[in-house]
PAZAPA-4460 file (N, C-alpha, C; in steps of 0.05 Angstrom, whole numbers, plus 32768, in hexadecimal, padded with zeros to 4 digits):
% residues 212
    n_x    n_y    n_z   ca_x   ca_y   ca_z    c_x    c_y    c_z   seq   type   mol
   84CD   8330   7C85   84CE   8344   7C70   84B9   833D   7C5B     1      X     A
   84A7   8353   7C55   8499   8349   7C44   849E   834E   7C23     2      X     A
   8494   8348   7C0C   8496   8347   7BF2   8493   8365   7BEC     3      X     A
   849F   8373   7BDC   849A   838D   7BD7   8497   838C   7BB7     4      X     A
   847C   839C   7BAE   847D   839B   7B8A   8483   83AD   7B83     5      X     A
   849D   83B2   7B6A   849C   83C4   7B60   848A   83D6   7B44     6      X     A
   8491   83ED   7B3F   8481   83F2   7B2F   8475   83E8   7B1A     7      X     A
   8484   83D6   7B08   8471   83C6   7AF5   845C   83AF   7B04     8      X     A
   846A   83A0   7B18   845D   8390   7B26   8438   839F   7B31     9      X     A
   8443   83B6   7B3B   842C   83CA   7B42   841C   83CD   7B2D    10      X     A
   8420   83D1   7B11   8414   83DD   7AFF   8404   83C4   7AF4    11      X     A
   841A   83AC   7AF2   840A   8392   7AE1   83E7   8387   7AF9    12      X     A
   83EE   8394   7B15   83D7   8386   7B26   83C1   8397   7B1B    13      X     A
   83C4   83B6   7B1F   83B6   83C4   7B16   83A1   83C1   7AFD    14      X     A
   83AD   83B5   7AE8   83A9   83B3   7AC9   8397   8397   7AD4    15      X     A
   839E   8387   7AE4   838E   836C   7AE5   8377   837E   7AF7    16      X     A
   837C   8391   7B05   835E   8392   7B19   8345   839D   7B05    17      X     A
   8354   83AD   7AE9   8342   83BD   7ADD   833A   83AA   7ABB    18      X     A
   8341   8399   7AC7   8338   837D   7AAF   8324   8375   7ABB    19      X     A
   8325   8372   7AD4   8317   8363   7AE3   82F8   836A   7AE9    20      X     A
   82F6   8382   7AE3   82E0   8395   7AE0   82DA   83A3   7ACC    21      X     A
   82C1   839D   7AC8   82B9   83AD   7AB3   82BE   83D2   7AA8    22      X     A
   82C1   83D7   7A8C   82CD   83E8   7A82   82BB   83FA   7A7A    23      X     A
   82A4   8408   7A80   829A   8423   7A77   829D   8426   7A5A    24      X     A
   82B2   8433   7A61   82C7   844A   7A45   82C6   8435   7A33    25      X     A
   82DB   841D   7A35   82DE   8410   7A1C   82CD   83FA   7A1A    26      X     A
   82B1   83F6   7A2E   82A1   83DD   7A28   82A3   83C4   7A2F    27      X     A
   82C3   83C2   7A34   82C5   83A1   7A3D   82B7   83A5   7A58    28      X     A
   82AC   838D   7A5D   829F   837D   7A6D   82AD   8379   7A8A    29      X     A
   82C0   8370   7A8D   82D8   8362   7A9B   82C3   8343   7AA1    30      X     A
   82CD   833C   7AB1   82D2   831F   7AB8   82B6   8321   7AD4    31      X     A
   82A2   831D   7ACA   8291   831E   7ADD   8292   830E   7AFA    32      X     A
   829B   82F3   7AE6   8299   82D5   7AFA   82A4   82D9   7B10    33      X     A
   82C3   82E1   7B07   82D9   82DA   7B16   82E0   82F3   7B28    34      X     A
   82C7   8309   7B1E   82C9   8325   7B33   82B6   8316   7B4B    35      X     A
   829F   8307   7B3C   828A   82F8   7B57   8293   82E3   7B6B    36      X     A
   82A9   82D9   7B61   82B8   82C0   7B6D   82CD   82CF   7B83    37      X     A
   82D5   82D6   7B76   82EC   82EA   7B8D   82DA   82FA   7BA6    38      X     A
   82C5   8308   7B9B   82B8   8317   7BAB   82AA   8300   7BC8    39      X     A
   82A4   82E3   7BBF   8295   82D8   7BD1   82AA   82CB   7BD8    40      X     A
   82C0   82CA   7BD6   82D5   82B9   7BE7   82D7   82BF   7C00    41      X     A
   82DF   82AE   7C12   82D5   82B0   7C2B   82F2   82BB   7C3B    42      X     A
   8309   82BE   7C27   831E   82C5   7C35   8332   82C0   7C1B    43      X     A
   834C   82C9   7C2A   8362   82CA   7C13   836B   82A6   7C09    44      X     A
   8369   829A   7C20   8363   8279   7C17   8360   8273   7BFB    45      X     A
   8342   827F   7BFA   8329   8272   7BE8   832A   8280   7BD3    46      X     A
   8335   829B   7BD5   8343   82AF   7BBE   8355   82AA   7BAA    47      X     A
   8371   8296   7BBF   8382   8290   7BB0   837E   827A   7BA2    48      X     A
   836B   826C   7BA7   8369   8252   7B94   8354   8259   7B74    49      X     A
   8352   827B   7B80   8346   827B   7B5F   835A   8280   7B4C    50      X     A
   8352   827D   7B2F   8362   827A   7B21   8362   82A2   7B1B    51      X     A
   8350   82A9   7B1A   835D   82CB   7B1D   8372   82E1   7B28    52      X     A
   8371   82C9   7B43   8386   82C9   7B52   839D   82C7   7B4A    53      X     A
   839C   82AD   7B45   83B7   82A0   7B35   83C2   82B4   7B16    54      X     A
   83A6   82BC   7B0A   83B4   82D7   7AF9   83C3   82E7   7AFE    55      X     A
   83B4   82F9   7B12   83C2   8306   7B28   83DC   8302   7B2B    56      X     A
   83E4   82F3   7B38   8401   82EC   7B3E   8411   82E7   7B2A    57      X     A
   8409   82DC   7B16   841C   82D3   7AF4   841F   82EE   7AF4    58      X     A
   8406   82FC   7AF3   8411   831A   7ADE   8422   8326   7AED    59      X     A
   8423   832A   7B11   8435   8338   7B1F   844F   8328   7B11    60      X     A
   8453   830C   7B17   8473   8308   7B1B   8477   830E   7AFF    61      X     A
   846C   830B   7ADD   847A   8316   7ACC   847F   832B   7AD3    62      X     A
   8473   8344   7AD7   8476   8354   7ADB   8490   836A   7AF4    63      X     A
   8491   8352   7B04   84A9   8355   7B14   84C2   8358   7B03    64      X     A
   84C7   8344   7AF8   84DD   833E   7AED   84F4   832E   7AFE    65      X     A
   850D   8336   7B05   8524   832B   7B1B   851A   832F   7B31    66      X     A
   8509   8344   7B39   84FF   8354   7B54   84ED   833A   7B62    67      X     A
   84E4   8328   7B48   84CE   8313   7B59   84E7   8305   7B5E    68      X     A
   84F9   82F5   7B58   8508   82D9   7B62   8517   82E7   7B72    69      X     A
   851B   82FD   7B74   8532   830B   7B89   8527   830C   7BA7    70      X     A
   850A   8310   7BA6   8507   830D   7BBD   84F8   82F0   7BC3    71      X     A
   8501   82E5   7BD3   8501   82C7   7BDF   84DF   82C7   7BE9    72      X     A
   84DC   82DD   7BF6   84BF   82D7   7C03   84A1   82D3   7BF4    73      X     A
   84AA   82D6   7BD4   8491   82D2   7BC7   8489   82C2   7BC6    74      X     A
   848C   82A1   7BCD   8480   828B   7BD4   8483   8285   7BEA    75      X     A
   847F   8299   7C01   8477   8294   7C17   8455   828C   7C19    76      X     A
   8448   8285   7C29   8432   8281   7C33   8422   8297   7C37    77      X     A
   842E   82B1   7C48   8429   82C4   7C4D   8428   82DD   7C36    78      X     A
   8438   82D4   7C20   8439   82EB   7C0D   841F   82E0   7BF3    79      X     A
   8423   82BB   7BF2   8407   82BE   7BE8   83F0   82C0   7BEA    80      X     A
   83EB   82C1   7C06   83CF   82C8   7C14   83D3   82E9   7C0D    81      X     A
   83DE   8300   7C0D   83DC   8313   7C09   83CD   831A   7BF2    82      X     A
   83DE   830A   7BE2   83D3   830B   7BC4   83B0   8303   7BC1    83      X     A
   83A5   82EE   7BCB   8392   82E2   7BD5   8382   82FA   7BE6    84      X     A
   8384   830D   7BF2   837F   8322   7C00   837A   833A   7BE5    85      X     A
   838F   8348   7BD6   838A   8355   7BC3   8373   834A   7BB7    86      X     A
   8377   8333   7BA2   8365   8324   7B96   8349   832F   7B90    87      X     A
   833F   832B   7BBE   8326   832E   7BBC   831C   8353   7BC2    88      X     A
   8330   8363   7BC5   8331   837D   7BD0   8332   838C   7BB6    89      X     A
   8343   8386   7BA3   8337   8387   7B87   831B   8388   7B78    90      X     A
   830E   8370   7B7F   82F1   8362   7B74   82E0   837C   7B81    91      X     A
   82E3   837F   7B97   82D2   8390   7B9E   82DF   83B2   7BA0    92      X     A
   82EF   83B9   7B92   82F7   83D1   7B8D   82F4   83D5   7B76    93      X     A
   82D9   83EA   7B66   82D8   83F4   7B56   82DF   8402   7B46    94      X     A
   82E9   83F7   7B24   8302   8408   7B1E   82F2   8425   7B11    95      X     A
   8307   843C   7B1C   82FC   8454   7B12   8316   8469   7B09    96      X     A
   8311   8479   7AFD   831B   847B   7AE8   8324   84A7   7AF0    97      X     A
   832A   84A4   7B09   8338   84C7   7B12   834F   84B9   7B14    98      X     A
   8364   84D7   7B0E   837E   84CC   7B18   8381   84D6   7B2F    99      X     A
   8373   84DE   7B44   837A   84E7   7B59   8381   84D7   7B6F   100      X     A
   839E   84D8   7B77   83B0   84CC   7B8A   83A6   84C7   7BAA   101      X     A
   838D   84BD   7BA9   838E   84C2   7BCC   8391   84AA   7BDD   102      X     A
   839C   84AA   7BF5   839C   848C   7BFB   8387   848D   7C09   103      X     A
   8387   8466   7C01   836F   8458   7C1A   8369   845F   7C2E   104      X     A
   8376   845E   7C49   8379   8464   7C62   8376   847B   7C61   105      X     A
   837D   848F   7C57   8377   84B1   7C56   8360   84B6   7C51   106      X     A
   8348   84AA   7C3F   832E   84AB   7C39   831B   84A3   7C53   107      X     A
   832E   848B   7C5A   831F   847E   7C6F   8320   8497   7C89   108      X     A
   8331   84A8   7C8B   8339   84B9   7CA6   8328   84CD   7C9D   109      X     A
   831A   84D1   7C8A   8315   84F2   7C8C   82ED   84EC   7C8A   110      X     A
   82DE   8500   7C8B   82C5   8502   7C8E   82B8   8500   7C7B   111      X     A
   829A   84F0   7C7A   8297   84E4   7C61   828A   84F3   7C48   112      X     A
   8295   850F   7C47   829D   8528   7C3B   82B3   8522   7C32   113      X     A
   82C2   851B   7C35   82E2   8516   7C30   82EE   852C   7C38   114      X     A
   82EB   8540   7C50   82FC   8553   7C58   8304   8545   7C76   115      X     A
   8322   8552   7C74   832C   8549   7C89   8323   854E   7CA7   116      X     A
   8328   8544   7CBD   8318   854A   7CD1   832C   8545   7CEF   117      X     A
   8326   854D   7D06   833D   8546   7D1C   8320   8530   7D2E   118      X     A
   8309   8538   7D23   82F5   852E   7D37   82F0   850E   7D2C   119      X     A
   82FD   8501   7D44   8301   84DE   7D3D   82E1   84D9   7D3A   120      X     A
   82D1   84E0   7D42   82B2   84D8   7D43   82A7   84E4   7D23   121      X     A
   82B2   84EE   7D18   82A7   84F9   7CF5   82B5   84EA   7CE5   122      X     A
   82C8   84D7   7CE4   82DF   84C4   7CD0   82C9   84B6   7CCA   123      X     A
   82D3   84AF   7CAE   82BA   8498   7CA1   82BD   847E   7CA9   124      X     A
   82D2   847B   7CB1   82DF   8460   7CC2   82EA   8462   7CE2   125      X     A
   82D9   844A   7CF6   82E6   845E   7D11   8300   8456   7D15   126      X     A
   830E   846A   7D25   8328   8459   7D2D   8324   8443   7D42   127      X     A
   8315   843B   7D44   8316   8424   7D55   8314   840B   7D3B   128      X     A
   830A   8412   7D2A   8303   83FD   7D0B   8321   83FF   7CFA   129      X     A
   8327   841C   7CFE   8347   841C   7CEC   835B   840B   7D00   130      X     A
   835B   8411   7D23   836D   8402   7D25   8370   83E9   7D2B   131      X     A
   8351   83D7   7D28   8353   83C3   7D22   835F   83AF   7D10   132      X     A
   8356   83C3   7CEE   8368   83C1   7CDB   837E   83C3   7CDA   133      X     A
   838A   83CE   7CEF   83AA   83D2   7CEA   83BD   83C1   7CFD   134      X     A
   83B0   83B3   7D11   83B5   83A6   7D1F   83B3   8389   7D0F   135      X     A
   83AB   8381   7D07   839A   836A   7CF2   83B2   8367   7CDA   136      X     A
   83CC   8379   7CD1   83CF   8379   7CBB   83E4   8357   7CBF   137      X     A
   83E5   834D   7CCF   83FC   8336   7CCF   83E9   831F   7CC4   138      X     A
   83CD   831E   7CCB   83B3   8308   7CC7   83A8   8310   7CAE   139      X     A
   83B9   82FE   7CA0   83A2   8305   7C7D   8385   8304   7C81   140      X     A
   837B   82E9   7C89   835A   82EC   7C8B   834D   830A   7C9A   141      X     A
   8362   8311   7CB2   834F   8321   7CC3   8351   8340   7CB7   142      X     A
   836D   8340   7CAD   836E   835E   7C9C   8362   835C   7C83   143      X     A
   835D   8351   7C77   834A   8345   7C5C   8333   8354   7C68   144      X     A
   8320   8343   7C85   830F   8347   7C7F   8305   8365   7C91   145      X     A
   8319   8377   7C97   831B   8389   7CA9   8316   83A7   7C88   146      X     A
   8321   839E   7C6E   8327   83AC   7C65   8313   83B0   7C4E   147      X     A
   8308   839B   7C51   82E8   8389   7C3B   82D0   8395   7C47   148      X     A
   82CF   839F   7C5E   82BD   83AF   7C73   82C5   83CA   7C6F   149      X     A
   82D2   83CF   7C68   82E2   83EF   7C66   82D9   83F8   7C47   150      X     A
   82D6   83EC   7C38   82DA   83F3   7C16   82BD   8406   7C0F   151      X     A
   82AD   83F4   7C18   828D   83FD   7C19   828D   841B   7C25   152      X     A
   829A   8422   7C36   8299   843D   7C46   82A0   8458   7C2E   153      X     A
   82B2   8447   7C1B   82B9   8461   7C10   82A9   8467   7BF9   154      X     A
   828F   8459   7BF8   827C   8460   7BE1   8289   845C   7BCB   155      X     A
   8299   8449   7BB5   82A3   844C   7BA3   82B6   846B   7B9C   156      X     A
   82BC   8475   7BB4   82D5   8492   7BAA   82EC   8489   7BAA   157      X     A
   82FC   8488   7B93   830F   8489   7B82   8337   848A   7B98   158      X     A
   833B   8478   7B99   8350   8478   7BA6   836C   8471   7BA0   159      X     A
   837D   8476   7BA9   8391   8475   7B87   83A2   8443   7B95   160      X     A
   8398   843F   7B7A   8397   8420   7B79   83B2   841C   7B7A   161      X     A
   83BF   8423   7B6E   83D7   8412   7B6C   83E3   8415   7B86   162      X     A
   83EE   8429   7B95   83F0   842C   7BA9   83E7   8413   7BC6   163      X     A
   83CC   8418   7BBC   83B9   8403   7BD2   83C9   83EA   7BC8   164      X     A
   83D2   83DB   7BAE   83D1   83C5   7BAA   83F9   83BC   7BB9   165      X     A
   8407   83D4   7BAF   841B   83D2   7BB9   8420   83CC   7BDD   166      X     A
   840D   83DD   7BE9   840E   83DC   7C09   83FE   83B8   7C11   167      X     A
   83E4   83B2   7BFE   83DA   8393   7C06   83F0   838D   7C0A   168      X     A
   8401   8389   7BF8   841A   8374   7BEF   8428   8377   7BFF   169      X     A
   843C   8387   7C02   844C   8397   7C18   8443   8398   7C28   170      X     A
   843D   8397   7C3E   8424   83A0   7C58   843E   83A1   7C67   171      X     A
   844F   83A2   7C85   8462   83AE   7C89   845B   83C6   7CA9   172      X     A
   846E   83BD   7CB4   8470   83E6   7CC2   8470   83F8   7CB6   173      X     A
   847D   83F8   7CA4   847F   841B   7C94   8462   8420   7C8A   174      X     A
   845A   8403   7C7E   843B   840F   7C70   8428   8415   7C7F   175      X     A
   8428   8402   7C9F   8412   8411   7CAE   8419   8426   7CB4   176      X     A
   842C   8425   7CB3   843A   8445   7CC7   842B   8463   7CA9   177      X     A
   842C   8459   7C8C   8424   8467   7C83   840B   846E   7C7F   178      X     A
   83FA   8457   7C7E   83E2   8459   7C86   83D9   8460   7CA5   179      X     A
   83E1   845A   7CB7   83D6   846A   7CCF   83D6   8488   7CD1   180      X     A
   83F2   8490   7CC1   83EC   84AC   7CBC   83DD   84BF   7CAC   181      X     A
   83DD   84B0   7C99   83CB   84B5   7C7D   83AB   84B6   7C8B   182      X     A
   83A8   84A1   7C9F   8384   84A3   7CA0   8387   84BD   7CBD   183      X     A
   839D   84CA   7CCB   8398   84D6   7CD9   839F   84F6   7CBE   184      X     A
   8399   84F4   7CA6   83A4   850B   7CA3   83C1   851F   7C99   185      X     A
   83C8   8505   7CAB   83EF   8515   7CA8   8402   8502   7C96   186      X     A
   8402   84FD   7C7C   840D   84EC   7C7C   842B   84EF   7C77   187      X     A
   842D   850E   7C69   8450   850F   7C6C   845C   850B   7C84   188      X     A
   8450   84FE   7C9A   845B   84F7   7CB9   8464   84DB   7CB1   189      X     A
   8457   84CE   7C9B   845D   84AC   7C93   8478   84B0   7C86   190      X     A
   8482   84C6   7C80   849B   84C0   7C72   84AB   84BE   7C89   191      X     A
   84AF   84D6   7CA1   84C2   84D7   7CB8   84E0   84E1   7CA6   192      X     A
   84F9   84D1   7CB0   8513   84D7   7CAB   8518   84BA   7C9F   193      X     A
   8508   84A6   7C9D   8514   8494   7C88   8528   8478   7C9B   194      X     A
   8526   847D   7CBF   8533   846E   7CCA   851E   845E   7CD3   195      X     A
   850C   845F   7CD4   84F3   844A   7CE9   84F1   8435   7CDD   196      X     A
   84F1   8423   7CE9   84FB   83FE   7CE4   84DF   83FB   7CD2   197      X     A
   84E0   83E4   7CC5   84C6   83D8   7CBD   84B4   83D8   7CD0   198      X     A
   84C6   83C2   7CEC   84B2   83B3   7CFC   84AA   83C8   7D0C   199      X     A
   84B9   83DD   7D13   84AF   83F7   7D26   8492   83FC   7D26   200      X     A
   847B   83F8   7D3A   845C   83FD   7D3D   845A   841A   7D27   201      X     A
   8449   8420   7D12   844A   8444   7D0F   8430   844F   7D1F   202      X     A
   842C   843A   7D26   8411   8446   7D36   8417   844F   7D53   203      X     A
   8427   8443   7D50   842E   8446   7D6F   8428   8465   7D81   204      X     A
   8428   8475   7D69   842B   8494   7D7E   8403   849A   7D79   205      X     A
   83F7   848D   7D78   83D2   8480   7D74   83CC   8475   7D85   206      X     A
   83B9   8473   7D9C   83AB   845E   7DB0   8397   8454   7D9C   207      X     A
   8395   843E   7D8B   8382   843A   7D82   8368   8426   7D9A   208      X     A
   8356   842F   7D9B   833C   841F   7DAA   8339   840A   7DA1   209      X     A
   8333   83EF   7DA6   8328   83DD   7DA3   8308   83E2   7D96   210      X     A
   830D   83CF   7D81   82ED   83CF   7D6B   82DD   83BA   7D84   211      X     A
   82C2   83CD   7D7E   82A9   83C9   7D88   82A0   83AD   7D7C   212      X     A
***
C-alpha cells in the first residue's frame, strides 16, 4: 500500500515546488542552488540526501497532520525514495502560473498541438516510451528517470501540479490505471465503478510495445 497525501499535504509540496523557482510576478528569485543540485542528481538516492528534499518532506508531514503517523508506510524506504523522485521532477518542472487542470499523461497522449489524436504515431510521447514508464512505476530510479525524459517533450505547457505531485507519491494501480487512460484520451474510463483493486494492471486492456 502506498502513502496517499492529502489535500494540505498536496498543497504544502506545491508551495515548496514554487519557492523553489524563481517568481516573475513577485521577483523572488527561488533557490537557484538547490533547483541545480536536485536537477544533477543522479537519482532519487542522491535527491534524498539533499537538504531540499528534506524540506520537502518537513513541510509535507506538517502539513499532513494525523494523516502522516496514521499511515505506517511513510518511513518506508520506498515512500522516501518517492519523495527523492518528486524532489527532482519538481527542479525541472517549471512553475507557471494557468489554472488549467490538465494531466501529465494526457499531454503526453495527445499531438504536439495538444489536440487529441487515435493515431499512436502523432502522440508526443510513443506508447512504447509511455509504457515503459508505466511498467517502471515499482523502480524509483527507473520511473524517475522514464519521467525526467518525458518533461522536456512538453515544452514547458502548463500541467495541473498538484495532481502530478499527489500521483509521484501515491503511484498505485488506480493511478496508472488513471494515467493510462488519461494519455489514451479517455480518462472518465479511470474512474470505472469504483471496484478495481489497487494492484489490478489498468493497462491491462493496452498492448503496450516494448521501448526501442
Amino acid at each position: 500500500m502506498t502513502m496517499k497525501l492529502n489535500k494540505p499535504a498536496a498543497e504544502a509540496a506545491r508551495d515548496w515546488w514554487q519557492r523553489l523557482h524563481p517568481n516573475p510576478v513577485t521577483g523572488r528569485g527561488g533557490d537557484r542552488a538547490g533547483r541545480a543540485r536536485l536537477r544533477r542528481a543522479s537519482g532519487p538516492l542522491e535527491a534524498l540526501l539533499e537538504p531540499q528534499t528534506q524540506a520537502l518532506i518537513e513541510a509535507v508531514r506538517q502539513a499532513s497532520g494525523k494523516a502522516w503517523t496514521s499511515q505506517a508506510q511513510y518511513q518506508d524506504e520506498e515512500t522516501l525514495l518517492r519523495f527523492g523522485v518528486l524532489a527532482i521532477l519538481l527542479a525541472e518542472t517549471d512553475v507557471h502560473f494557468e489554472e488549467r487542470q490538465r494531466g501529465f499523461a494526457g499531454l503526453l497522449g495527445q499531438t504536439p498541438d495538444g489536440l487529441l489524436t487515435s493515431d499512436n504515431k502523432d502522440r508526443r510521447w510513443s506508447v512504447s516510451r509511455f509504457g515503459a514508464m508505466m511498467r517502471a512505476w515499482k523502480e524509483p530510479d527507473e520511473f524517475c528517470r522514464h519521467i525526467r525524459r518525458a518533461l522536456p517533450v512538453l515544452k514547458r505547457e502548463p500541467f495541473d501540479v498538484t495532481a502530478f505531485i499527489r500521483d509521484v507519491i501515491g503511484f498505485d494501480g488506480a493511478v496508472q490505471r488513471k494515467w493510462t487512460f488519461d494519455y489514451y484520451g479517455q480518462p472518465q474510463l479511470a474512474a470505472g465503478d469504483g471496484k478495481a483493486g489497487a494492484q489490478e494492471s489498468p493497462a491491462s486492456g493496452h498492448a503496450f510495445p516494448e521501448e526501442n
